[in-house]
C-alpha positions in Angstrom: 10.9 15.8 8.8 10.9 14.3 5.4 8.2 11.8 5.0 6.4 9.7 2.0 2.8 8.9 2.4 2.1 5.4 0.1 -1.7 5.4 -1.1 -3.6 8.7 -1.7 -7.4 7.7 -0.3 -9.0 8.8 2.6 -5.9 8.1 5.3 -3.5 8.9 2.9 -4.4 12.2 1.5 -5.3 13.5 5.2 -2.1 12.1 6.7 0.1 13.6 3.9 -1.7 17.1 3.7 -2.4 17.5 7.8 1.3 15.9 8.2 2.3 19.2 5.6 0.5 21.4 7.1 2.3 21.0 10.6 5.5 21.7 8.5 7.0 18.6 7.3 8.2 18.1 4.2 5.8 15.4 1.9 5.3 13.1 -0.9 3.0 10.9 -1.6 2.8 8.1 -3.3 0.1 6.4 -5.4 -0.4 3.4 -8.6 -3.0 5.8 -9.6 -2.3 8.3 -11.8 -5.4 10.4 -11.9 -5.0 10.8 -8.0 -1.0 11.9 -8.4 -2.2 14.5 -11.1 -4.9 15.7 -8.5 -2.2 16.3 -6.2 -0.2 18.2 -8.4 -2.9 20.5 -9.4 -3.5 21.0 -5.3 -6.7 19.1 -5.5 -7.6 16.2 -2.8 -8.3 13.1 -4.6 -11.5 12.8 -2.0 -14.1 14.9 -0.4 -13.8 15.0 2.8 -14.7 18.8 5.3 -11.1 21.1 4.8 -8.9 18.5 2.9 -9.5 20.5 -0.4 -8.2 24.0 1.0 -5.4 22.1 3.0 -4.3 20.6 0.4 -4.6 23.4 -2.1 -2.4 25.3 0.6 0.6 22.8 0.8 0.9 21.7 -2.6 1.0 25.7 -3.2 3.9 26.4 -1.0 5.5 23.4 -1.8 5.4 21.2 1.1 3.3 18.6 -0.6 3.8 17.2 -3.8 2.5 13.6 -5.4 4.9 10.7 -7.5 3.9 7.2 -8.5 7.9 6.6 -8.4 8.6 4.5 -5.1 12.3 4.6 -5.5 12.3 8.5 -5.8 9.9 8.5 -2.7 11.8 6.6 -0.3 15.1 8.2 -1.2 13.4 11.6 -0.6 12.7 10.6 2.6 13.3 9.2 6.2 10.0 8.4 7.5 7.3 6.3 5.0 3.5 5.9 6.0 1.9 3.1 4.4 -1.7 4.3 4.2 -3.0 1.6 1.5 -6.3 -0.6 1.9 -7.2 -4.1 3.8 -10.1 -5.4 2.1 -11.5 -8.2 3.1 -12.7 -11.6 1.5 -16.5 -12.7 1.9 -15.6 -14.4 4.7 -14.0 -12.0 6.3 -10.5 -13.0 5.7 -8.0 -9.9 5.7 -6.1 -9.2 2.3 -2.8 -8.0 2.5 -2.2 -8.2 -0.9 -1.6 -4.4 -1.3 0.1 -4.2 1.9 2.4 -7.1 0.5 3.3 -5.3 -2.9 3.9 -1.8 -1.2 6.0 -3.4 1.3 8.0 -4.8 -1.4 9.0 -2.1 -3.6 9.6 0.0 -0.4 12.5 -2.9 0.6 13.8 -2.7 -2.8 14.2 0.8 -2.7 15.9 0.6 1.0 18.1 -1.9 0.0 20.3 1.1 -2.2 20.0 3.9 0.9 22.7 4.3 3.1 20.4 6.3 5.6 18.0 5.2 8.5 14.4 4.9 7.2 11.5 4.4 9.4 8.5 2.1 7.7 5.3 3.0 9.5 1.9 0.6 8.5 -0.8 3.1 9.2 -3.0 0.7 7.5 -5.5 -1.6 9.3 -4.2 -5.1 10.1 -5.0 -7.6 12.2 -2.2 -8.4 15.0 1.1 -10.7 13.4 0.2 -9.3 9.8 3.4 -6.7 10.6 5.8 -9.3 12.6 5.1 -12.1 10.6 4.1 -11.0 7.3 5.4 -7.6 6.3 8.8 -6.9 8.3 10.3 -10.5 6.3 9.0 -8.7 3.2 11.0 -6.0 4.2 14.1 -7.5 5.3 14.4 -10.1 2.3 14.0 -7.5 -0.4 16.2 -4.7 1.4 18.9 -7.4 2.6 18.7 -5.2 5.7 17.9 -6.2 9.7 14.6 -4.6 10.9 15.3 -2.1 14.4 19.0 -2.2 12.9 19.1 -1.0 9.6 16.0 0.4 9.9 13.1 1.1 11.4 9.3 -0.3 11.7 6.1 0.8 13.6 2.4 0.1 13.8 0.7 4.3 13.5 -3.0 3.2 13.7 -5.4 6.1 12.8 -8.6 6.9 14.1 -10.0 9.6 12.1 -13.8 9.6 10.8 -14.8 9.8 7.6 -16.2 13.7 7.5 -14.2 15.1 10.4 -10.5 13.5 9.6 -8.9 16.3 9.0 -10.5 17.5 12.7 -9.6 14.6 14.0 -5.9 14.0 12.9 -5.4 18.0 14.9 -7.3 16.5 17.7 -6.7 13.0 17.9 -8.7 11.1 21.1 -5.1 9.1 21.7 -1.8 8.5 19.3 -1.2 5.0 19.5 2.5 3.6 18.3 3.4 0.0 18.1 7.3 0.2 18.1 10.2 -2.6 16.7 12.7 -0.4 19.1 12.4 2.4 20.8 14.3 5.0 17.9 11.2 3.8 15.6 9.0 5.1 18.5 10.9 8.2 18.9 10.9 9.4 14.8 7.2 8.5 15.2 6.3 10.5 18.3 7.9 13.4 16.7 5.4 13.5 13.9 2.5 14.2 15.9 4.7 16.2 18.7 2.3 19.1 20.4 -1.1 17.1 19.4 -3.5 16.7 22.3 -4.2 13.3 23.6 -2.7 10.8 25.3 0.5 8.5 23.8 0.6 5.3 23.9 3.8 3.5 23.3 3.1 -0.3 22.6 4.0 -3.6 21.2 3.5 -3.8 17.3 0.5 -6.3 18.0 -0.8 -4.4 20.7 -1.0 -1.7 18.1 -2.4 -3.7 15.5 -5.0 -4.8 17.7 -6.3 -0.8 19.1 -8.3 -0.8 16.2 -10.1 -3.3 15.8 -11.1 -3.1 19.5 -12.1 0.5 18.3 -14.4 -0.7 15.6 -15.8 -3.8 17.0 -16.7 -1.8 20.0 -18.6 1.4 17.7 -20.4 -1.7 15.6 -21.5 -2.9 18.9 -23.3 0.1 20.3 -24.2 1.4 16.9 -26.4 -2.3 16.4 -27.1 -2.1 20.1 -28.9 1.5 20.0 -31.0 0.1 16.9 -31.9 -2.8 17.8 -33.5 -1.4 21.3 -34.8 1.4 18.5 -36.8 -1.1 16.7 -38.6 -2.6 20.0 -39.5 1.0 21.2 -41.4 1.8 17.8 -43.0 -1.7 18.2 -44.0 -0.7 22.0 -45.1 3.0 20.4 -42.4 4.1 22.4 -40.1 7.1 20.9 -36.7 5.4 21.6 -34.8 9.4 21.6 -36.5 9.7 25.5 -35.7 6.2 26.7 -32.2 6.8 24.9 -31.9 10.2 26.8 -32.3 8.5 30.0 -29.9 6.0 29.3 -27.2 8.3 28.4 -27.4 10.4 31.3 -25.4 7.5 33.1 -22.2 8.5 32.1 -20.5 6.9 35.7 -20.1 3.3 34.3 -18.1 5.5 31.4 -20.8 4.8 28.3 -19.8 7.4 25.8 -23.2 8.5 24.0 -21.4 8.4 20.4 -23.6 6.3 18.4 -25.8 5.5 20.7 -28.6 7.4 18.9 -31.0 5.1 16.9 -30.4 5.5 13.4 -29.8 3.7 9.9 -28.1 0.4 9.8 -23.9 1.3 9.9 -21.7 0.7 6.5 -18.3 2.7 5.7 -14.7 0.7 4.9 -13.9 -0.1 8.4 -16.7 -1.1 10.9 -18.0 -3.9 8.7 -14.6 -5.1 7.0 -13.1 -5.2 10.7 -15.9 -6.8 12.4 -15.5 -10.1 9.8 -11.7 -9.7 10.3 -11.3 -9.9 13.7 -14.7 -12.6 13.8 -12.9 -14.4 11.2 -9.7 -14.2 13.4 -11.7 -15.7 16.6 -12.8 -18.4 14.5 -9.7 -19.4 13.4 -8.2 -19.7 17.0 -11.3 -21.5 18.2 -12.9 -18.7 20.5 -16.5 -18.2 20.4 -17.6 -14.8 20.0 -21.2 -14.7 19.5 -22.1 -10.8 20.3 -19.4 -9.5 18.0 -20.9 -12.1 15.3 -24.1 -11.5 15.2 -23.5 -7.3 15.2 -23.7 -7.7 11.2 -26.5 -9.8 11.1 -28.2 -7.6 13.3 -26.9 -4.6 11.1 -28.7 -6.4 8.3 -32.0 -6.6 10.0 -32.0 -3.4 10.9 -31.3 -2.8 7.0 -34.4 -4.8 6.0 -37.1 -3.3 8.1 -36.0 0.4 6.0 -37.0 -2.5 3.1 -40.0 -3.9 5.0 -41.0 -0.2 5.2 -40.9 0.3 1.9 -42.5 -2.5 0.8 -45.8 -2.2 2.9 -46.6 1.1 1.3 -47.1 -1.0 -1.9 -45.9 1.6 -4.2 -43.1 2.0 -6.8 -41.7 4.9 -7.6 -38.9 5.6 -4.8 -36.9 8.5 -4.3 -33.4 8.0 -1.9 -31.8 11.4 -0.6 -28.4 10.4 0.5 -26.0 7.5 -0.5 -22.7 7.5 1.0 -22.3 5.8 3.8 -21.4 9.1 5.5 -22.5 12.9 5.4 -19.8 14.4 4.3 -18.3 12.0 2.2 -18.3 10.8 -1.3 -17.3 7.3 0.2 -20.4 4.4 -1.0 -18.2 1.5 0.0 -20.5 -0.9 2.3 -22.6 2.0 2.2 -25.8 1.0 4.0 -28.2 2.8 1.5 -26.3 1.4 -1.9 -26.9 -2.0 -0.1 -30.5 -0.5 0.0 -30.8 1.1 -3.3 -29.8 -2.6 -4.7 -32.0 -4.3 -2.7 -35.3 -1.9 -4.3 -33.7 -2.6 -7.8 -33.8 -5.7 -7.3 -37.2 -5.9 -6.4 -38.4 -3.4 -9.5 -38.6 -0.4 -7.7 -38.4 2.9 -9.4 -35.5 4.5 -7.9 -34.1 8.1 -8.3 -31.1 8.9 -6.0 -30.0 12.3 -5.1 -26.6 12.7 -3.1 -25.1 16.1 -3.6 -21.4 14.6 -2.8 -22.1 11.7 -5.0 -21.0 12.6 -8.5 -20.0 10.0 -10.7 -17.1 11.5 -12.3 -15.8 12.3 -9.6 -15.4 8.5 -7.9 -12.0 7.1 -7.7 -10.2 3.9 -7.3 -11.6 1.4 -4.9 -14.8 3.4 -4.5 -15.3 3.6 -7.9 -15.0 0.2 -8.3 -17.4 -1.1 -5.4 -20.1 1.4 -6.8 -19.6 -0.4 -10.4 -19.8 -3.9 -9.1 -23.3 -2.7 -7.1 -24.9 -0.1 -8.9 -23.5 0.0 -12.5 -26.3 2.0 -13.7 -25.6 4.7 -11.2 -25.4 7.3 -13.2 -28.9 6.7 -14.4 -30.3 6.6 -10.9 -28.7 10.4 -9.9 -30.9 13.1 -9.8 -29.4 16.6 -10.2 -31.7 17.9 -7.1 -33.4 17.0 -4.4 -36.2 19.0 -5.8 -36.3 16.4 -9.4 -36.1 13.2 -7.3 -39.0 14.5 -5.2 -41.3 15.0 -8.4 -40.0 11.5 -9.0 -41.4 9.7 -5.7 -44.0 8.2 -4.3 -42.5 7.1 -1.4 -39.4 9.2 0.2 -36.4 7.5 1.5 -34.5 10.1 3.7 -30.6 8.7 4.7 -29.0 12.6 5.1 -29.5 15.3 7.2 -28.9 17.6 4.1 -30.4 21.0 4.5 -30.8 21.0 0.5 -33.2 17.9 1.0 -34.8 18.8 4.5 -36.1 22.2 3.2 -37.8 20.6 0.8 -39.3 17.5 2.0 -43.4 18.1 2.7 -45.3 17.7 5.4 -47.9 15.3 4.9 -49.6 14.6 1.7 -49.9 12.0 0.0 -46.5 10.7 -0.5 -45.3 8.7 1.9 -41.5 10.0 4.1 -39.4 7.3 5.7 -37.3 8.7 8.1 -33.6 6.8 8.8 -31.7 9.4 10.1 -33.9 11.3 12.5 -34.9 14.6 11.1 -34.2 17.5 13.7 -38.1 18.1 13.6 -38.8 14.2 13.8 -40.6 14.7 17.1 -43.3 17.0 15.8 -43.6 15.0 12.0 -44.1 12.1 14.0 -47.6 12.5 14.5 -47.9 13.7 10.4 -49.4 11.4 8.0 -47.2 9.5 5.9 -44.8 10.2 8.4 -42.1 6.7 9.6 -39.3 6.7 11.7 -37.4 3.9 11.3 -36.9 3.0 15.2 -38.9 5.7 16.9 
């Protein structure tokens, strides 16, 4: 099939190179040009595990290729993924303002095709957003009926940040919220031959998967750490009570992120969680688990703080910083929110992340890091050896071998541990040695 791909981040580029690797025929789309030129010269415009030899691969034979021209885009093809971003307001409002302005230019450009086009909103919205908002967008602007003229569909994803290229091959479920039932078919044949079952839904049943999704993962991630904390409090290492607890897998608990760990951060768990709070609040139903899971989130993010603090010294030294291993992504990353906090306070911070370059940031992700840490590139270290030399106290958010292999045992200095280091078990009864919830 011939499809455009609108929005080259972490969705986007995926989608477009995984959906040209199975043999369609791609463009995508972008307002940026540094990511278009990426593209061109078969680089991904992220880091994320494969995308940079996929996409080097398709660009090379030709089945991928990159325009900021929307027009050209939709006339090139007959399927258009809309893979741009749904940030959300401080109170956890949803914006749709890119969704809005894609949505626009795509009807403008439909309204001169005599073809059948298929709009697909990959992105994440909350349920009405497509019914209500986007398909009048589309219809005013093309002059066109939506499930007539052409068609519309809600194509959540669920791929993770560090595995989405994995993920979109082996996808847990396909979920397709269809206007008619030929929107549901030129969808279904995209992923045709994945594993995992296909659900065929109502556009808001669709829009609604994911947040259910992520409200559920921010639930069991705060969950784990909060029963974390009250373990190390009872000198209790919460891994053996944890193990117990998973080995019930009859009331169907899955064990993902139900390990005790740093507080969670990323561009979906927390965004969603305000959004579909936000939503609850507006229709007058109480949700109080769902809102208090950031506040909890937070707390667990000030006892790595508290930590820190009680050591009394000042010269810290972070390994890790995206919210992900894996990734270059630092939006709502849970350790920038914690490299702010020290600098705020006057700590002496030294960072080393080795996906984290600075020239390498993009877009939206270059822009949160700015807003947060605008001195960032004064903070990166070029090893994990330099910003050991640095610290007093060690901060460890990654599982990095790089940093593992190099941080002592015992000493002086003083290692806090928010990941749980493979040999955590056996440092735990070092000096200096802190686990964050075991």
């Amino acid at each position: 099939m011939k499809i455009s791909v609108f929005g080259l981040g972490y969705v986007g580029c995926v989608s477009a190179a995984c959906l040209a690797g199975r043999g369609h025929e791609v463009v995508g789309v972008d307002v940026n040009p540094v990511k278009i030129d990426l593209v061109r010269a078969g680089k991904a415009p992220v880091v994320e595990e494969r995308i940079g030899e996929l996409t080097e691969q398709v660009v090379r034979t030709g089945a991928l290729r990159a325009t900021t021209d929307v027009a050209a885009a939709i006339a090139a093809s007959e399927v258009s993924l809309i893979c741009v971003g749904t940030p959300s307001a401080p109170n956890g409002s949803l914006s749709t303002a890119y969704l809005e302005r894609v949505t626009e230019q795509i009807g403008q450009a439909l309204a001169g095709q005599s073809h059948r086009h298929t709009v697909v909103f990959r992105s994440t919205m909350l349920p009405g957003t497509c019914l209500d908002l986007l398909v009048p967008i589309l219809e005013k602007t093309s002059g066109r009926t939506a499930g007539v003229d052409f068609g519309v569909a809600v194509n959540p994803e669920f791929l993770r940040e560090g595995s989405s290229v994995r993920d979109f091959f082996d996808p847990p479920k396909t979920v397709i919220g269809e206007l008619d039932t030929a929107s549901g078919d030129t969808v279904a044949a995209l992923y045709e031959g994945l594993p995992g079952e296909v659900f065929r839904v109502p556009i808001p049943v669709a829009e609604m998967t994911k947040y259910a999704d992520n409200a559920f993962h921010g639930l069991k991630i705060g969950f784990a750490n909060e029963l974390g904390a009250i373990c190390r409090a009872l000198g209790l290492d919460s891994h053996r009570v944890m193990d117990v607890f998973l080995a019930d897998r009859k009331l169907n608990i899955s064990p993902a992120y139900l390990r005790p760990g740093f507080a969670f951060g990323g561009s979906c768990l927390p965004k969603d969680l305000r959004g579909i709070v936000h939503a609850a609040q507006r229709a007058d139903v109480s949700v109080p688990i769902l809102a208090h899971v950031l506040t909890s989130n937070e707390e667990h993010l000030r006892r790595a703080f508290d930590l820190v603090a009680r050591t009394g010294r000042r010269k810290v030294g972070l390994f890790g910083l995206s919210f992900k291993p894996g990734t270059d992504d630092l939006r709502e990353s849970p350790l920038v929110e914690l490299a702010e906090r020290l600098l705020g306070k006057g700590y002496d911070l030294k960072i080393y992340d080795a996906n984290v370059s600075l020239s390498r940031l993009l877009g939206a992700n270059r822009e949160y890091i700015e807003s947060r840490l605008p001195h960032l590139g004064q903070l990166l270290a070029a090893s994990a050896e330099e910003v050991l030399e640095h610290a007093e106290v060690c901060l460890v958010g990654c599982s990095d071998p790089a940093v593992l292999d190099v941080l002592p045992h015992g000493g002086d200095r003083v290692l806090i541990d928010l990941v749980r280091m493979p040999d955590a078990e056996r440092r735990r009864t070092e000096e200096g040695y802190v686990g964050l919830a075991w």
